[in-house]
VMD Tcl script that builds the backbone (N, CA, C; Angstrom):
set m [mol new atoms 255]
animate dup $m
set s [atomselect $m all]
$s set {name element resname resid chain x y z} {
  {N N UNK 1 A 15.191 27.104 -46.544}
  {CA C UNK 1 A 14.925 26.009 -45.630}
  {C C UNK 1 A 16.175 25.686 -44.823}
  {N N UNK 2 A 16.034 25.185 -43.521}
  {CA C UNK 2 A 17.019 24.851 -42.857}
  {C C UNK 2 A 16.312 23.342 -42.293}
  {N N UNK 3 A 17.785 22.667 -41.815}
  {CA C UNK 3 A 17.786 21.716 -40.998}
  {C C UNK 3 A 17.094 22.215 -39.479}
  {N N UNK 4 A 16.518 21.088 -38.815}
  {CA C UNK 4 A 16.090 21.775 -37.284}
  {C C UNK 4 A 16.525 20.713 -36.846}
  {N N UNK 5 A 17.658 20.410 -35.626}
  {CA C UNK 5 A 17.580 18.996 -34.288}
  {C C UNK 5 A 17.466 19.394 -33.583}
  {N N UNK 6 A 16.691 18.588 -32.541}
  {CA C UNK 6 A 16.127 18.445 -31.630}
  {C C UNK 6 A 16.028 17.137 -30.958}
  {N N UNK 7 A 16.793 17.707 -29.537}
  {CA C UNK 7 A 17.313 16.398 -28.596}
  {C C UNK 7 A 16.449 16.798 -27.448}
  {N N UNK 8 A 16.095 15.504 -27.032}
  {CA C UNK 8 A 14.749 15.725 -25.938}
  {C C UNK 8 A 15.413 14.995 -24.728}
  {N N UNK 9 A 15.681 15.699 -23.521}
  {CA C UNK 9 A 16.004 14.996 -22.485}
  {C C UNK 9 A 15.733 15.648 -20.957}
  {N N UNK 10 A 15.824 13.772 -20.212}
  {CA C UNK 10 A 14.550 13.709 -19.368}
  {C C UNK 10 A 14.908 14.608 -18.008}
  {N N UNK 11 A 15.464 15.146 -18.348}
  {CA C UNK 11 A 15.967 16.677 -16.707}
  {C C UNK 11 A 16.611 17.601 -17.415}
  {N N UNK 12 A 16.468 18.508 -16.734}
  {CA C UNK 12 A 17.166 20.129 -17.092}
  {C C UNK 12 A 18.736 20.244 -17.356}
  {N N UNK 13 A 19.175 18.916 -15.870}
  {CA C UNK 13 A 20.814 19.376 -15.749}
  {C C UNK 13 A 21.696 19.085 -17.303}
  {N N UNK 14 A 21.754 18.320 -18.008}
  {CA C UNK 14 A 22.227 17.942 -19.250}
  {C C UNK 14 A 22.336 19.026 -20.304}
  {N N UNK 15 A 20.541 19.014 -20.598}
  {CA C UNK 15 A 19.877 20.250 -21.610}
  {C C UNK 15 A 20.444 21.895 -21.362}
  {N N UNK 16 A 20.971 22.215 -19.799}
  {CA C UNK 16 A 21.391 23.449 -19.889}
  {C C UNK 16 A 22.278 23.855 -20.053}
  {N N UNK 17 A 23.486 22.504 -20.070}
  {CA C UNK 17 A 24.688 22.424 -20.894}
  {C C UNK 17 A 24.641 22.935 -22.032}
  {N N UNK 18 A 23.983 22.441 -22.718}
  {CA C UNK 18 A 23.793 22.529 -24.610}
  {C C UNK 18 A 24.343 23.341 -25.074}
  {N N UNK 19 A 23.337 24.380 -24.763}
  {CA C UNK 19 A 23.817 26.069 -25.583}
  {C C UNK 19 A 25.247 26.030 -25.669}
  {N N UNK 20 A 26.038 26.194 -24.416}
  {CA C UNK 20 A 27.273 26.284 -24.467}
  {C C UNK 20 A 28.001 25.512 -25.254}
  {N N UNK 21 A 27.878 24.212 -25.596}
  {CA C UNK 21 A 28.479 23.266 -26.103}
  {C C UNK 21 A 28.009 23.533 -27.253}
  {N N UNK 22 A 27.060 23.548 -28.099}
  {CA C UNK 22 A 26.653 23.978 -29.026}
  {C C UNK 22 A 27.797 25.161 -29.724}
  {N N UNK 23 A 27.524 25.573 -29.569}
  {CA C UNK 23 A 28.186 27.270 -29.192}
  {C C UNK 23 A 29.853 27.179 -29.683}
  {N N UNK 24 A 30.048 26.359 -28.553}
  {CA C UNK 24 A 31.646 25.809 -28.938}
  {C C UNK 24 A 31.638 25.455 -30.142}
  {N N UNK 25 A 31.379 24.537 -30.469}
  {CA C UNK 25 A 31.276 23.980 -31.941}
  {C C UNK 25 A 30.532 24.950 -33.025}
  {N N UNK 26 A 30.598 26.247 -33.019}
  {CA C UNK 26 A 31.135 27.186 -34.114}
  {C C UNK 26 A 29.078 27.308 -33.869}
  {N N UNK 27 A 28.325 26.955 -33.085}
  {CA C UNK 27 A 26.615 26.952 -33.586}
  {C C UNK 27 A 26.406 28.717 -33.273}
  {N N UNK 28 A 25.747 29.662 -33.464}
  {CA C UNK 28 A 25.218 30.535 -33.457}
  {C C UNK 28 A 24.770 30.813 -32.343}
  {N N UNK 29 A 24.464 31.523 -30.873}
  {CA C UNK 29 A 23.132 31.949 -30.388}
  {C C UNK 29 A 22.221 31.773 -30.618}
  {N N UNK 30 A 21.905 32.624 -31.891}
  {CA C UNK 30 A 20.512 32.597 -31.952}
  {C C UNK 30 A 19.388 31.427 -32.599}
  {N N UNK 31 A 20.505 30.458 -33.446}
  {CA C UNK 31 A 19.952 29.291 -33.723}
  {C C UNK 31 A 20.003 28.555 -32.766}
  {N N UNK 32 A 19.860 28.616 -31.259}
  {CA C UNK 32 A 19.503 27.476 -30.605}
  {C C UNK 32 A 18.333 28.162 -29.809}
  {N N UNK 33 A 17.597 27.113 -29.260}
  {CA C UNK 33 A 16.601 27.218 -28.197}
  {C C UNK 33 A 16.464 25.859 -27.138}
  {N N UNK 34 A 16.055 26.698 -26.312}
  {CA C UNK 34 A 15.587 25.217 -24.918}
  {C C UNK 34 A 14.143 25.575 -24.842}
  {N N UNK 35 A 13.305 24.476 -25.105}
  {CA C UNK 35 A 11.927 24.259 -24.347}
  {C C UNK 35 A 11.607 23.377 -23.189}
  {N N UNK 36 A 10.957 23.952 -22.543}
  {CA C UNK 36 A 10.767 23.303 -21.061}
  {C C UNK 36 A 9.413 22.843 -20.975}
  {N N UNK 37 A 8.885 21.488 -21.071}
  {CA C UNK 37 A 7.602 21.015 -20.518}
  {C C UNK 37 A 7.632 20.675 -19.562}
  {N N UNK 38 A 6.603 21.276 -18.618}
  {CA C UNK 38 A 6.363 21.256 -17.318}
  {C C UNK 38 A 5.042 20.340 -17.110}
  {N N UNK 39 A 4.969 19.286 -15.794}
  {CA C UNK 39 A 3.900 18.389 -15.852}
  {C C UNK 39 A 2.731 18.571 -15.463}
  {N N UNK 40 A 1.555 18.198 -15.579}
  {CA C UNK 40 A 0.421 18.748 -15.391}
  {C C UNK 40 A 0.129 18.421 -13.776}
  {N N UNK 41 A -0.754 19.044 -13.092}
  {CA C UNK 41 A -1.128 18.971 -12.055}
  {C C UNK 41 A -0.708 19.625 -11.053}
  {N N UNK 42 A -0.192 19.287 -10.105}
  {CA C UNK 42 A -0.358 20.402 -8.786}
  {C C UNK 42 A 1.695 20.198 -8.903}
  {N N UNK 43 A 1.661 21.282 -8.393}
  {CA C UNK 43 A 3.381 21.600 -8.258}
  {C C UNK 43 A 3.885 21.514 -9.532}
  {N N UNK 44 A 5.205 22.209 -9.422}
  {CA C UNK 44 A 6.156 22.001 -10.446}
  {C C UNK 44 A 7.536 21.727 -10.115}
  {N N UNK 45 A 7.445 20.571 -9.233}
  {CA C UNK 45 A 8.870 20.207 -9.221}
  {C C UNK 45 A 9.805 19.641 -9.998}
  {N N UNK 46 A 9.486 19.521 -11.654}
  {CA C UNK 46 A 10.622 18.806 -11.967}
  {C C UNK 46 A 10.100 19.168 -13.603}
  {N N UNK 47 A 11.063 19.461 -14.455}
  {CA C UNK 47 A 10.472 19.533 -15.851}
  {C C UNK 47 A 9.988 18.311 -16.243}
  {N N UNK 48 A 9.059 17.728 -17.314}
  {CA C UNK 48 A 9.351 16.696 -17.612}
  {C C UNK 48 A 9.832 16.126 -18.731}
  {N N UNK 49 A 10.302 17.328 -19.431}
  {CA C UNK 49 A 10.931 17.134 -20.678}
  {C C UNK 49 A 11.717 18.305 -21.192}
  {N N UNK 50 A 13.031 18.413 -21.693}
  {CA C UNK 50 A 13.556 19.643 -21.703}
  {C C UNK 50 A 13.906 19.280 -23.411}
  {N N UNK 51 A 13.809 19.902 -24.100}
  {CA C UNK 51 A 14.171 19.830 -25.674}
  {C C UNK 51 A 15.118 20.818 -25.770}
  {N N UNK 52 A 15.818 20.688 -26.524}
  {CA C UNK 52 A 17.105 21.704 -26.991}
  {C C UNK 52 A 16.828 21.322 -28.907}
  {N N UNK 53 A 16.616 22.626 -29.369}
  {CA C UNK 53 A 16.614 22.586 -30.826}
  {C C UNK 53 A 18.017 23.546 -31.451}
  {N N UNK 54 A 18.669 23.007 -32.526}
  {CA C UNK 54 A 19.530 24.461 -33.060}
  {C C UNK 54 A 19.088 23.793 -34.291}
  {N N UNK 55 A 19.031 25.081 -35.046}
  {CA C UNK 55 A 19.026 25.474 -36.129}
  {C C UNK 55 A 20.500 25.499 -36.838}
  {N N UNK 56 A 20.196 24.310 -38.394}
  {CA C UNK 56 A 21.785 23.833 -38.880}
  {C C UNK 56 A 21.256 24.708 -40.542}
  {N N UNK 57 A 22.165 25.600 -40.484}
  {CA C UNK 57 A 22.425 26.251 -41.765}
  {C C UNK 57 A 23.107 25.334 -43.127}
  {N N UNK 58 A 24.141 24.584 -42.617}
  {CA C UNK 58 A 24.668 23.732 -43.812}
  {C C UNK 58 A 24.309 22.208 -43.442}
  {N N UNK 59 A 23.519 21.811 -43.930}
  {CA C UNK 59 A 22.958 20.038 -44.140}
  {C C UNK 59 A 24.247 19.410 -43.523}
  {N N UNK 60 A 25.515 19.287 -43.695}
  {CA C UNK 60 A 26.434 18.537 -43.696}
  {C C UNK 60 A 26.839 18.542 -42.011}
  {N N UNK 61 A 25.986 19.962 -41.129}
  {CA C UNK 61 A 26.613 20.225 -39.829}
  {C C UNK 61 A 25.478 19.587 -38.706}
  {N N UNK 62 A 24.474 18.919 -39.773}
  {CA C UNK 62 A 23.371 18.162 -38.875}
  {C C UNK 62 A 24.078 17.013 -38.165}
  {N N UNK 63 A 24.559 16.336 -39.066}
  {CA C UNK 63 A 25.117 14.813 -38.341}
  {C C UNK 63 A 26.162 15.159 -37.068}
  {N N UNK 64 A 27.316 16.468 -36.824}
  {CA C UNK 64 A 27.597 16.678 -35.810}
  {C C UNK 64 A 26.749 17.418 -34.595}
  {N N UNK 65 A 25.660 18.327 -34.828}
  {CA C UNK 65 A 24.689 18.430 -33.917}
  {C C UNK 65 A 24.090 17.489 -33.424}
  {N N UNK 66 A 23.510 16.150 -33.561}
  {CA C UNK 66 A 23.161 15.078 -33.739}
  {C C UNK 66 A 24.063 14.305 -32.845}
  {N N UNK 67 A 25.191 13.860 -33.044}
  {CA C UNK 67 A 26.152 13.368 -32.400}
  {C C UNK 67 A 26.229 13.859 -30.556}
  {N N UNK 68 A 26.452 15.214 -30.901}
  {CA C UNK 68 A 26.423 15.795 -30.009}
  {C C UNK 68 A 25.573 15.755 -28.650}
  {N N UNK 69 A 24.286 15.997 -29.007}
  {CA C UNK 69 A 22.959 15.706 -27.857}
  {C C UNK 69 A 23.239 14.133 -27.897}
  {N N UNK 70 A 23.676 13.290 -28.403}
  {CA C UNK 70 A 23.508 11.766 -28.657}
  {C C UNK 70 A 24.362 11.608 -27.253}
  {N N UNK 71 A 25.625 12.557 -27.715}
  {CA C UNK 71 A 26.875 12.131 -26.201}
  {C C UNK 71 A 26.438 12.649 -25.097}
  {N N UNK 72 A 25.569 13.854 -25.127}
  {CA C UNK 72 A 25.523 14.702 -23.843}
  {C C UNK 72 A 24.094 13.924 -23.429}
  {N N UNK 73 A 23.382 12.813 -23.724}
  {CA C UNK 73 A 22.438 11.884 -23.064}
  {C C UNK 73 A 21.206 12.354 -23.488}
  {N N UNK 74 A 20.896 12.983 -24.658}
  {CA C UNK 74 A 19.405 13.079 -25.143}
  {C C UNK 74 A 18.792 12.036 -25.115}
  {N N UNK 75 A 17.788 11.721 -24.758}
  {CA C UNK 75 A 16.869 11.033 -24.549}
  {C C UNK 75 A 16.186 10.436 -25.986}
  {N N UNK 76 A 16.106 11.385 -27.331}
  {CA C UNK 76 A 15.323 11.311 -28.180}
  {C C UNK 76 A 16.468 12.583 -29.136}
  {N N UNK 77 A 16.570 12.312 -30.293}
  {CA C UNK 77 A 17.104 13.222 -31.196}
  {C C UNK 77 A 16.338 13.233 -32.590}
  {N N UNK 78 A 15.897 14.325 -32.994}
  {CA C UNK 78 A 15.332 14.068 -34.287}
  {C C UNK 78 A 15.489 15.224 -35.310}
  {N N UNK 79 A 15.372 14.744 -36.809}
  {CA C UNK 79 A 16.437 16.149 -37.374}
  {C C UNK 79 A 15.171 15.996 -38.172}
  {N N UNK 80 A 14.704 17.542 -38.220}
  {CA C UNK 80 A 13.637 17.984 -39.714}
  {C C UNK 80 A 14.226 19.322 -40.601}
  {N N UNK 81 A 13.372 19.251 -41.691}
  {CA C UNK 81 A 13.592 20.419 -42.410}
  {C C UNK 81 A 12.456 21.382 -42.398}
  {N N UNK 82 A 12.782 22.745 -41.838}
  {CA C UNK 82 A 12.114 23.775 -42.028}
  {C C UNK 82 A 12.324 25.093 -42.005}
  {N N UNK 83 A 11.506 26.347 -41.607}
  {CA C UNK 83 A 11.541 27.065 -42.227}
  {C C UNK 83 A 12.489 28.145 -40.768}
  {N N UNK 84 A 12.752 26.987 -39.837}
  {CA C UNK 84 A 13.141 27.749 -38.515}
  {C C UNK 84 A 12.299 28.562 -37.872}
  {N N UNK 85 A 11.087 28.528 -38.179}
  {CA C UNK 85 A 10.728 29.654 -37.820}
  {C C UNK 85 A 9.676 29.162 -36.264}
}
mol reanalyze $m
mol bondsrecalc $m
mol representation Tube
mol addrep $m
């Protein structure tokens, strides 16, 4: 089992920071991801929700992932346990 956070915020420009910053702070590649919800109806000008999840191998490295999206203006942060998958 792993930790999962996930910081939800309300435009792209912030969220595409992440990875990198993430990254810096010792996070993996491949434990991170960006999801992009796009709004219903005609056009797609604007996401309307961009989530950034990484995947925390040691429990103790959640509270600085956490911190992290908190400073870079997540909108919403929330930490679960699963299977990463």
């Amino acid at each position: 089992m792993h930790t999962i956070v996930v910081g939800r915020f309300d435009g792209f420009e912030a969220a595409e920071r992440m990875p990198a910053r993430l990254q810096a702070r010792g996070h993996a590649p491949s434990s991170i991801r960006v999801f992009v919800e796009l709004p219903r109806g005609r056009g797609m000008r604007r996401p309307a929700c961009v989530a950034v999840a990484v995947r925390i191998d040691t429990p103790s490295r959640a509270a600085e992932a956490i911190a992290l999206l908190e400073s870079a203006g997540a909108a919403s942060v929330e930490e679960r346990v699963g299977d990463g998958s």
